[in-house]
C-alpha positions as MATLAB code, in Angstrom:
seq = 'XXXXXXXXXXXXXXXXXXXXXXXXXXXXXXXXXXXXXXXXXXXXXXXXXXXXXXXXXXXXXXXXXXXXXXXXXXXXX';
ca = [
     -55.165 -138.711  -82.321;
     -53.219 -141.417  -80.354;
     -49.575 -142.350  -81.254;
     -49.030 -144.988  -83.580;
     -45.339 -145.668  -82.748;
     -44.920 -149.135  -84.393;
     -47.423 -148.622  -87.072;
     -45.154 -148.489  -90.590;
     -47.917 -146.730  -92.171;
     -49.146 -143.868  -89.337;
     -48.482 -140.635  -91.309;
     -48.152 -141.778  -94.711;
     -50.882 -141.898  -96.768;
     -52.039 -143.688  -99.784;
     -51.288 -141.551 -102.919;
     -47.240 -141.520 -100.679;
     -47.261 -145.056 -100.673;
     -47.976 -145.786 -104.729;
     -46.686 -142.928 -105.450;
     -42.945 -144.256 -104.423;
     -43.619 -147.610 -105.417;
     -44.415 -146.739 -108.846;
     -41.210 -144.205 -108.477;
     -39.494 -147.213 -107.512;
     -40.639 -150.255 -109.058;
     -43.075 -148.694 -112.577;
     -45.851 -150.202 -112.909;
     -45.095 -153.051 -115.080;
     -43.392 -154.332 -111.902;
     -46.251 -153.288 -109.803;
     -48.417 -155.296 -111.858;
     -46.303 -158.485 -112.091;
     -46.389 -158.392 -108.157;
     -49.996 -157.504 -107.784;
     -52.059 -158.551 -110.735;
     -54.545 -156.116 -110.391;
     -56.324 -154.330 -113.380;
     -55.216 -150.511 -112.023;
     -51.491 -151.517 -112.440;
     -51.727 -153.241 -116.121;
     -54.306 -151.691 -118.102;
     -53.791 -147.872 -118.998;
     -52.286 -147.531 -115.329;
     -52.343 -143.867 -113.555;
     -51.811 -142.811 -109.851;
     -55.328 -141.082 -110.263;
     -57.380 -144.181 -111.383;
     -54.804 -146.600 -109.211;
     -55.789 -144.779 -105.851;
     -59.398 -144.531 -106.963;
     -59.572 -148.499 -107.381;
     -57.283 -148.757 -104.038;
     -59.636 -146.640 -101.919;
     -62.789 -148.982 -103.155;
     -61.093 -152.175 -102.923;
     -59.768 -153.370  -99.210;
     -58.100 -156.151  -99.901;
     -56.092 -154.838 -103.356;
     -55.001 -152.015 -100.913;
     -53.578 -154.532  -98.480;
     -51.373 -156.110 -100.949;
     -50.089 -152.891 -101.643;
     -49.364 -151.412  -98.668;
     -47.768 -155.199  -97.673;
     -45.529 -154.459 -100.888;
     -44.754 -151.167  -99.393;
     -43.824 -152.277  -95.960;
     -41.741 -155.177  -97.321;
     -39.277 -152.779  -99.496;
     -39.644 -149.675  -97.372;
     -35.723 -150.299  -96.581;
     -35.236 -149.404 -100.715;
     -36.618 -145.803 -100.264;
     -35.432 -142.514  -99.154;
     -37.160 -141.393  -96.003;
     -39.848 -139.481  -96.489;
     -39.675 -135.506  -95.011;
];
């Protein structure tokens, strides 16, 4: 596996990512910033990565919202 030294994602992986923004933000927040059904309707991490794994371009905006407040979260271990 090649070194991804400038890649803000390499090593994290989906269910990290939501999982801190909806730590962070809930997801009433998460669905004000990405109106997208998995964050407003009867929202779960479980159905939210199911959706996200299916649907490129939802997952985009979420790890965009990710990379844009990584600052606001503890490092991950």
């Amino acid at each position: 596996m090649e070194k991804q030294p400038f890649n803000p994602l390499h090593g994290i992986t989906l269910q990290t990512i939501v999982t801190i923004l909806v730590e962070h933000f809930g997801f009433d927040h998460l669905g004000q910033q990405i109106k997208i059904k998995c964050f407003t309707d009867d929202p779960s991490i479980k159905s939210s990565l199911k959706f996200l794994r299916k649907t490129p371009w939802a997952r985009e905006k979420v790890e965009a919202l990710y990379i844009k407040n990584r600052h606001l979260f503890k490092p991950i271990s």
